[in-house]
C-alpha positions in Angstrom: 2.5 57.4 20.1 3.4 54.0 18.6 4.2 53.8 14.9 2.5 50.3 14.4 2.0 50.1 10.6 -1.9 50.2 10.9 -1.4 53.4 12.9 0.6 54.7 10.4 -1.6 54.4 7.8 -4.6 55.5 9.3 -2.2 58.9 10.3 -0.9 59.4 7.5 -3.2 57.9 4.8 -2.6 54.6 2.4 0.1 55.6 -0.4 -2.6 55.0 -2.8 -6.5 55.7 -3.0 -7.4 52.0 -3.8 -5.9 50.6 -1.1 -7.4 53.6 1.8 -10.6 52.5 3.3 -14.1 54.6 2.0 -14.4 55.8 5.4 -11.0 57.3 6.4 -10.9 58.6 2.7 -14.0 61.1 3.0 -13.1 61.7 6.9 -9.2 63.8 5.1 -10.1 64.6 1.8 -9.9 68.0 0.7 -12.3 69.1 -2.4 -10.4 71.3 -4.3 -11.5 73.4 -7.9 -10.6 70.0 -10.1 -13.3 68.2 -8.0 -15.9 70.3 -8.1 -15.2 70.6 -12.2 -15.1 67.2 -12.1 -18.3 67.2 -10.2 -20.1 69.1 -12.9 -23.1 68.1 -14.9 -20.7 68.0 -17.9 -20.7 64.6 -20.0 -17.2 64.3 -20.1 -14.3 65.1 -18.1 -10.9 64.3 -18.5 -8.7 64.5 -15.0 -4.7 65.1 -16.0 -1.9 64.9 -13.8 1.3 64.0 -12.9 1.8 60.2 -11.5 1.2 60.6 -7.4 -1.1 64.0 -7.3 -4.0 62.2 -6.4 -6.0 61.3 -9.8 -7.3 58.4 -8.2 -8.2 59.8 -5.0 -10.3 62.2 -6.3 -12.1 60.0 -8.8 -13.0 58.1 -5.8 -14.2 60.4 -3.6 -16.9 61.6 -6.8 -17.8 57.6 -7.1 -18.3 57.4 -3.5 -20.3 60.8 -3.5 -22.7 59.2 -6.3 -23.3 56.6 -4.2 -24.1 58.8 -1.2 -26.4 60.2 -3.2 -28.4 57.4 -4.4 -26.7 57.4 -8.3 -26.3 54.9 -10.3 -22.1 55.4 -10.5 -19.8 52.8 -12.1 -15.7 51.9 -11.2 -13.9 50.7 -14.4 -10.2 49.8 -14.5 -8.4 48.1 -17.2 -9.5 44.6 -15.6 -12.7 45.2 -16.9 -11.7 45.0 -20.4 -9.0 42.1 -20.4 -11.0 40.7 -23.3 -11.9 43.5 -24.8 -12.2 43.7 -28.7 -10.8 47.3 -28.7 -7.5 46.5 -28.0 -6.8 44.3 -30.9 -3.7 45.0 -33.0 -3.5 46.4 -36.3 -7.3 46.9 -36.5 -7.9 50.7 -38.7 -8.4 53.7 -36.1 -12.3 54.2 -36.6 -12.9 50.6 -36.3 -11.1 50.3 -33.3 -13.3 53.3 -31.4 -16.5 51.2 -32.7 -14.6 48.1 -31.0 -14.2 50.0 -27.7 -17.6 51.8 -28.0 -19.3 48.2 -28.0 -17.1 46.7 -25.9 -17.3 50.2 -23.0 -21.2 49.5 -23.5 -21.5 46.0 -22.8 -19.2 46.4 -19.8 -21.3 49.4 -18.1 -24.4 47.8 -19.0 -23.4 44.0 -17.0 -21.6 46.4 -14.1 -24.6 48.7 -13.5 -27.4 45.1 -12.9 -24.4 43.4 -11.1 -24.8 46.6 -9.1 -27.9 46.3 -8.0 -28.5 42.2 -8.6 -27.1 39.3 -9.4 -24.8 37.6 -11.6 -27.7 36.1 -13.7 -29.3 39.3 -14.5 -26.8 40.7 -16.5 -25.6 37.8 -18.5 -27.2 38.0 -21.9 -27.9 41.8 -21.7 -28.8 43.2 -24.8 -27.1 46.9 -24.9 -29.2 47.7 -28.4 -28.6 51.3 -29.7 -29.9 52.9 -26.1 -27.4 52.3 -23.4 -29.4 54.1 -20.5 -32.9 52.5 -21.9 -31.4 48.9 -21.8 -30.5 49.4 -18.4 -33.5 50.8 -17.6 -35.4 47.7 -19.3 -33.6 45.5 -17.2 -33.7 47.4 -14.1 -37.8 47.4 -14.5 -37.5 43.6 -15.1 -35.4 42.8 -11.8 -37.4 45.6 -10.0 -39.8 42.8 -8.0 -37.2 41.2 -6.6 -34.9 43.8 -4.9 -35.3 43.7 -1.1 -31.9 45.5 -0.2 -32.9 48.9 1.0 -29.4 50.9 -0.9 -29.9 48.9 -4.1 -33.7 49.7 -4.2 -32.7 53.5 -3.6 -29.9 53.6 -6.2 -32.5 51.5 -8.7 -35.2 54.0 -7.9 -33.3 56.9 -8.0 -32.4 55.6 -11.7 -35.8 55.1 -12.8 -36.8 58.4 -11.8 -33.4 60.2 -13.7 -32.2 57.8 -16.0 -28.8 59.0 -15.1 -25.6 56.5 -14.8 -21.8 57.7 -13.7 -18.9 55.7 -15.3 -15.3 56.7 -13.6 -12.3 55.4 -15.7 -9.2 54.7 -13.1 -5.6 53.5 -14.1 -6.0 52.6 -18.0 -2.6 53.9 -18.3 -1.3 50.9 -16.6 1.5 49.1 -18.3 1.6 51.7 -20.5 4.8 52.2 -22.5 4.0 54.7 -25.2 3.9 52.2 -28.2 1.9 53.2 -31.0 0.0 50.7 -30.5 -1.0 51.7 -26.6 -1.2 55.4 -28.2 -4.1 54.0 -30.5 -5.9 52.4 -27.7 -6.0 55.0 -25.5 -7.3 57.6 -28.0 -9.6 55.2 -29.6 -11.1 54.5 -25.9 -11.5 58.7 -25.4 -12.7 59.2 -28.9 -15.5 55.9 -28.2 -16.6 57.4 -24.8 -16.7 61.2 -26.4 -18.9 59.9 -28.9 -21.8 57.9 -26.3 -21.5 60.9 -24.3 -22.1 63.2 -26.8 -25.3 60.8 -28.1 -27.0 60.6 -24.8 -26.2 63.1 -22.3 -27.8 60.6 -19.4 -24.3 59.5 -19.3 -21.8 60.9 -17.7 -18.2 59.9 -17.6 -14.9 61.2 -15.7 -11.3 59.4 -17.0 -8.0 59.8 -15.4 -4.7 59.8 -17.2 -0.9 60.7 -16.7 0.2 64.0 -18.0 2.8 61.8 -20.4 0.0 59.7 -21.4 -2.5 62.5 -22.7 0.9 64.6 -24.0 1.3 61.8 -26.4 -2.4 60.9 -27.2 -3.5 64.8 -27.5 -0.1 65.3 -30.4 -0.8 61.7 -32.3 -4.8 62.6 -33.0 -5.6 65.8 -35.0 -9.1 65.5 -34.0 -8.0 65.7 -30.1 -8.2 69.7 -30.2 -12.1 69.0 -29.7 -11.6 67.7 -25.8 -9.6 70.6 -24.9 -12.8 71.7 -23.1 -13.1 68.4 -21.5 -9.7 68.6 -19.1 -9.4 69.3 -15.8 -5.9 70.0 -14.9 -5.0 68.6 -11.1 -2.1 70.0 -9.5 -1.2 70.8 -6.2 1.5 74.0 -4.6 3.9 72.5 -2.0 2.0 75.0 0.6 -1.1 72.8 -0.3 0.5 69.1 -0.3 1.9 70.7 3.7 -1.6 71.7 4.7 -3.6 67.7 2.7 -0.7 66.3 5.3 -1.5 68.5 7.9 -5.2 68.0 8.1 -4.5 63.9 7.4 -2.8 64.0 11.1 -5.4 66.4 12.7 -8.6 64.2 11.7 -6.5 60.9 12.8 -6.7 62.6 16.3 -9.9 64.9 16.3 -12.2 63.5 13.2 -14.6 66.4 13.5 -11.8 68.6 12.3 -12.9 70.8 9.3 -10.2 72.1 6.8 -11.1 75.2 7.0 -9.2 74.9 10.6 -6.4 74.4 8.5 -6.7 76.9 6.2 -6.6 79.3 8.9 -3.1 78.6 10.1 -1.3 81.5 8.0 2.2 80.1 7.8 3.8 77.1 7.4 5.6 77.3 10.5 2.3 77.4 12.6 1.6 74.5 10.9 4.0 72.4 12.3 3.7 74.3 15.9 0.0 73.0 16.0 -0.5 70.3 14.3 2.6 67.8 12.8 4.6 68.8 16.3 2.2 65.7 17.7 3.6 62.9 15.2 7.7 64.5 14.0 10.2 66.8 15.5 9.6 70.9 14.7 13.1 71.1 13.6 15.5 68.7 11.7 18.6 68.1 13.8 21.7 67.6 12.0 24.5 68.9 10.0 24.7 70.7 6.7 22.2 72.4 4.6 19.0 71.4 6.7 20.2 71.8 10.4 18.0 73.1 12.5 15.7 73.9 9.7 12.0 74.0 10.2 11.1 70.5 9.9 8.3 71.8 6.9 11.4 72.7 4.6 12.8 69.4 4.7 9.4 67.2 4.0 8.5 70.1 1.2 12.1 70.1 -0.2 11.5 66.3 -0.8 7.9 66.2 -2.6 8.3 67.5 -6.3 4.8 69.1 -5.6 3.1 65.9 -5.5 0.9 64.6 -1.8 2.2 60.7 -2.9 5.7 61.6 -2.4 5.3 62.9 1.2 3.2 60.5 2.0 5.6 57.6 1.1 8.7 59.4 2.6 6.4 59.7 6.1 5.5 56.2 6.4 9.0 55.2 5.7 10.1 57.6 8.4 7.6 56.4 10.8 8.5 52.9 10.1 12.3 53.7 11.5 11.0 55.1 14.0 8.6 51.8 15.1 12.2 49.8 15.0 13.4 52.3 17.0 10.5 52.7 19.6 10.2 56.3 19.0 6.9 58.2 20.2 8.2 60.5 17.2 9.4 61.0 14.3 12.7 62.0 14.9 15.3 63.6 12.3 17.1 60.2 12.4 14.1 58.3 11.3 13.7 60.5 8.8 17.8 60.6 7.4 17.6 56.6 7.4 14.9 57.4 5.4 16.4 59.3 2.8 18.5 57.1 0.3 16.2 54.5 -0.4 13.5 57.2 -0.8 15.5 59.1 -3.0 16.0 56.5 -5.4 12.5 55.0 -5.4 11.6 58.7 -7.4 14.2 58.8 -9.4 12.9 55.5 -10.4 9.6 57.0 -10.3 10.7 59.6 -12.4 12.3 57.4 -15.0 9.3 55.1 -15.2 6.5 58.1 -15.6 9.0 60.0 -18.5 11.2 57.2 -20.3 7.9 56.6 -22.5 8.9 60.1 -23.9 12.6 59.8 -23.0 14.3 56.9 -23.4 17.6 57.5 -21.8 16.5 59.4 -18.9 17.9 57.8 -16.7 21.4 58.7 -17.7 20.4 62.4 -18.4 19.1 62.5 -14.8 22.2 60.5 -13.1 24.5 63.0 -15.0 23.2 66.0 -12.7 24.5 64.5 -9.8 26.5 66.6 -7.9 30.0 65.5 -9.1 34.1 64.9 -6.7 36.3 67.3 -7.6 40.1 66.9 -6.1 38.0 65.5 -3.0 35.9 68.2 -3.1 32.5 67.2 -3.3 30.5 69.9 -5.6 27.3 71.2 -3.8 25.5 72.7 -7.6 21.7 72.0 -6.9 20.6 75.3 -8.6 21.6 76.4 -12.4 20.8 79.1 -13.9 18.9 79.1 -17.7 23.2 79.0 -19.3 24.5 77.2 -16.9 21.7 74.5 -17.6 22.2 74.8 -21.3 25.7 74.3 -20.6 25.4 71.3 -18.1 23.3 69.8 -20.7 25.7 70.5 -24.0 28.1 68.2 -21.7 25.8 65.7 -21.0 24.8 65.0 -25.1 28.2 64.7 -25.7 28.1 61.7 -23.7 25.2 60.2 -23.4 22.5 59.8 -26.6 19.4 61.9 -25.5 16.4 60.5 -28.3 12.9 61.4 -28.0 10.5 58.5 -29.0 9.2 60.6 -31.4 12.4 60.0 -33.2 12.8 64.2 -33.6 16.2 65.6 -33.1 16.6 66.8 -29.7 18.6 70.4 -29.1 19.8 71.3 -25.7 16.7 73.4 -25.4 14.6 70.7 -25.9 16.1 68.5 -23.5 15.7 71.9 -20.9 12.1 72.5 -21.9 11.5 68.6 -21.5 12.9 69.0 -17.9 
């Protein structure tokens, strides 16, 4: 086949949900036990994961469902509340939630007419005490006038339920663990908690890092009352093989179920039936990974999240475009390797340095190190040997939590 870069990413999936069209989306995505909690009739849901597991994806897939189904379901990112009277410095906490509570309000009211309508209808919307009723006050007005068939069903549909869906995407972007960004995003849960809690015609699901709801869940004492509210999302390396696995097999055969899949016992006849059509079975080469099954060396690669693997194929498949490969071959994949390699340990320092400062330094220390021209191959510690590589690594380098607290070696272990 030719690795053209549109035939890449409709084989392998965009590297990020907002960018993957609606349709190819639903055609590979697998609902797992975090969607269908976050598909609950619950008010509130709070998805948490690591950066790359597919937050946004998921969120996505629910907002599209709603709409599928007729609902009434609203797509907020932080551009929604550029001006946003919430996010004002040095405002006291409770005032700032009754900034953002107003301010979420207003937005979700002008988003679900522009929904449905025009521009004009929602300019001037009063939101009142009733958030669903002043929706549903306007929707009755602008009623008449609706001659699209979806927006009459979604605005009926409404009527009848008085139900909305708000999904909060990416409000942890340019975040960088300030008090000040620590304030916003609890004041924003805490505002949300509260409407949901007042009215439970809305519902609302928000996404956020694991760092970013580590630090807002220990800086608010009050934060013990949303432990009910998270869905954890996380993924094995034998799922992130199979998510691949089924991406390639509805590229060639969209009818493809998962449950196909599923049924494929081991990894191996994984790659025998399905990912044998787009890369080589085994990785040809010297060292560690020759003649390997080529499903070591992608898993070895993806610290458990589907973002990684995804990246590191359509860099592969790229080389092997220049190359005019019908393949992925295992040289595709080694000129692959460095720049990948440090594109997540950037990743890695950019998702933890919020918590870490110097991680960078404590991460570039554990490189295997030449010795007498020896080069040492130590990938694996044990719980001693750790503590000890560690020990070493604070007597060179000044390992500070944000927090400020005095870091032992065992904290710097349980951090990693």
């Amino acid at each position: 086949m030719k690795f053209d870069p549109d035939t890449v990413d409709r084989l392998f999936g965009s590297e990020d949900a907002e960018s993957e069209s609606p349709e190819r989306l639903k055609e590979y995505f697998v609902a797992n036990k975090a969607y269908d909690n976050v598909r609950s009739k619950a008010p509130l849901k709070i998805l948490v994961g690591h950066k790359g597991v597919g937050k946004s994806a998921l969120l996505r897939r629910a907002h599209l469902e709603d709409r599928e189904n007729k609902k009434l379901s609203i797509w907020l990112q932080p551009s929604d509340f550029v001006d946003a009277s919430g996010h004002e410095k040095g405002v006291p906490f409770n005032k700032r939630i009754a900034n953002w509570k107003s301010d979420f309000e207003q937005v979700v009211a002008r988003k679900a007419v522009e929904q449905i309508s025009d521009l004009d209808d929602a300019e001037g919307i009063s939101v009142g005490k009733d958030l669903v009723g002043s929706i549903v006050g306007v929707f009755k007005k602008i009623k008449p006038k609706i001659s699209d068939s979806i927006q009459s069903a979604i605005l009926e549909n409404f009527l009848r339920e008085e139900e909305i869906h708000v999904y909060v995407d990416d409000m942890d972007r340019g975040w960088t663990a300030s008090k000040e960004d620590i304030a916003n995003v609890s004041a924003l849960v805490n505002a949300i908690r509260d409407i949901t809690n007042q009215d439970r015609r809305f519902r609302c699901r928000i996404g956020l890092r694991t760092d970013v709801y580590f630090l807002f869940r220990t800086s608010d004492e009050s934060t013990d009352k949303i432990e009910t509210n998270i869905v954890w999302l996380a993924w094995t390396n034998d799922d992130i093989l199979r998510l691949i696995a089924f991406r390639v097999a509805t590229f060639f055969s969209p009818s493809t179920s998962f449950s196909q899949i599923s049924a494929l016992k081991y990894q191996q006849n994984i790659t025998e039936k399905v990912l044998k059509r787009v890369i080589e079975e085994s990785f040809q080469g010297s060292g560690h990974w020759s003649n390997r099954p080529i499903h070591n060396v992608l898993l070895s690669l993806c610290r458990a999240r589907p973002r990684d693997l995804v990246k590191l194929l359509h860099a592969a498949a790229a080389n092997a475009f220049t190359a005019d490969h019908s393949i992925i071959r295992s040289s595709d994949l080694r000129d692959a390797f460095e720049t990948y390699s440090e594109e997540r340990l950037q990743d890695l320092v950019n998702e933890f340095k919020s918590e870490l400062p110097d991680i960078y330094h404590l991460l570039l220390n554990f490189k295997p190190a030449s010795k007498s021209g020896k080069t040492s191959k130590k990938f694996q510690y044990t719980t001693d040997e750790l503590i000890a590589k560690i020990k070493d690594i604070r007597g060179r380098t000044n390992l500070v939590f944000t927090s400020k607290t005095v870091s032992t070696d065992r904290d710097i272990l349980s951090f990693l």
